[in-house]
N, C-alpha and C positions, 0 to 999 in steps of 0.2 A: 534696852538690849545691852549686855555687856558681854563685851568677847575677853577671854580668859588668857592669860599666861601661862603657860607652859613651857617645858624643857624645849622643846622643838618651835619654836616662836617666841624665845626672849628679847631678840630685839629685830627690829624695824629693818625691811627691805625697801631700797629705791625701782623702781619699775621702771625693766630697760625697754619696755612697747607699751603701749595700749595694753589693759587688761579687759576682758568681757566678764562681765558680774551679773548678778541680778536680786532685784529688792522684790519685797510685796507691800501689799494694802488695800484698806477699803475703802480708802478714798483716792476719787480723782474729780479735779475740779476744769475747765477751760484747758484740757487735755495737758495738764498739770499731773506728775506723780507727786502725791499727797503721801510724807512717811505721817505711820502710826504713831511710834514708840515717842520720837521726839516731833510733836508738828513740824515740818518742814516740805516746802513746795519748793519742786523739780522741775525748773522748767525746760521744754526739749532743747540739747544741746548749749545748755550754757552751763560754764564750769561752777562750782558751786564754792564758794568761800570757803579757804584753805583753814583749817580747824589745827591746833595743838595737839597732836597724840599723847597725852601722857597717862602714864601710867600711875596706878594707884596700888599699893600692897593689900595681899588679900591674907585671908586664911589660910582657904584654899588653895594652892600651888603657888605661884609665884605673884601672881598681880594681874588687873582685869584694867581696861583701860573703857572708858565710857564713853567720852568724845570722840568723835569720828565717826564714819559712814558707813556702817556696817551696810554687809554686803554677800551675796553667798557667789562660789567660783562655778555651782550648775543650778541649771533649772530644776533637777532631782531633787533640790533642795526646798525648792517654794512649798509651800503650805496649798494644799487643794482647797482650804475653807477660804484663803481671802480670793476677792473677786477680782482683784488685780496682780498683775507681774507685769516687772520692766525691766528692761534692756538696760545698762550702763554700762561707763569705761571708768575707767583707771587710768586717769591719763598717765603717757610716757615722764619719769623725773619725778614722781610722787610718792612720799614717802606711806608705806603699809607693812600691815603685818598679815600674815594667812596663818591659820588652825587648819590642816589638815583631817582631824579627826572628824570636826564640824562642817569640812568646806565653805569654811567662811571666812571675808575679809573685814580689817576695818582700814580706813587710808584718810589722808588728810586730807582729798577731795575728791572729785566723782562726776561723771556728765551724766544725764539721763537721754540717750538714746532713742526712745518711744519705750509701747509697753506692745504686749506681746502673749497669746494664747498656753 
C-alpha cells in the first residue's frame, strides 16, 4: 500500500488525541490482526514500533511515502471481500499524515484495539 502526496497533505500532522482508524485482512492468528500488504502481527493494545515517515518523490503529484501504518479514518472505507476489520488508535503525540479524498491515514505508530463486524 502506498499513500500519496498531495497539495492538501504535504506535510505531517502531530495528533493532539487518540485517533480511531481501521485496517483489514485475511488473516488473524491467536486473536492477532495479521496486515496483508506488509506481514505484520498486531497484537491487542500494544503500541506498535515507531516506523520513519519518509517520503519518496513521485511522478505523480508530489511524493508517496511507503513505511508506515496505513490506515482508513471510517469503516465505509474497509473492503467487504476481506474477512477481517479492526479497530485502532493513533495514539495522542504521533506523528501522521491524512488523504482526505481516500480517508486514509499513514502514522508512525498505531495500537490495535480488537477487530470488529
Amino acid at each position: 500500500m502506498c499513500f500519496y502526496l498531495n497539495l492538501n497533505n504535504l506535510f505531517p500532522k502531530i495528533a493532539n488525541r487518540d485517533i480511531i482508524c481501521y485496517k483489514e485482512t485475511e488473516d488473524k492468528r491467536n486473536g492477532a490482526f495479521i496486515s496483508d500488504i506488509y506481514p505484520k502481527r498486531y497484537k491487542l493494545n500494544v503500541i506498535q514500533k515507531k516506523v520513519f515517515l519518509e517520503t519518496i518523490p513521485t511522478v505523480i503529484g508530489s511524493g508517496a511515502i511507503n513505511e508506515g501504518y496505513h490506515s482508513f479514518s471510517t469503516k465505509a472505507h474497509l473492503h467487504k471481500y476481506y474477512s477481517y476489520h479492526g479497530k485502532f488508535i493513533i495514539p495522542k503525540g504521533t506523528e501522521y499524515y491524512y488523504n482526505p479524498e481516500h480517508k486514509e491515514y499513514v502514522s508512525e505508530t498505531i495500537i490495535f484495539k480488537g477487530f470488529i463486524k
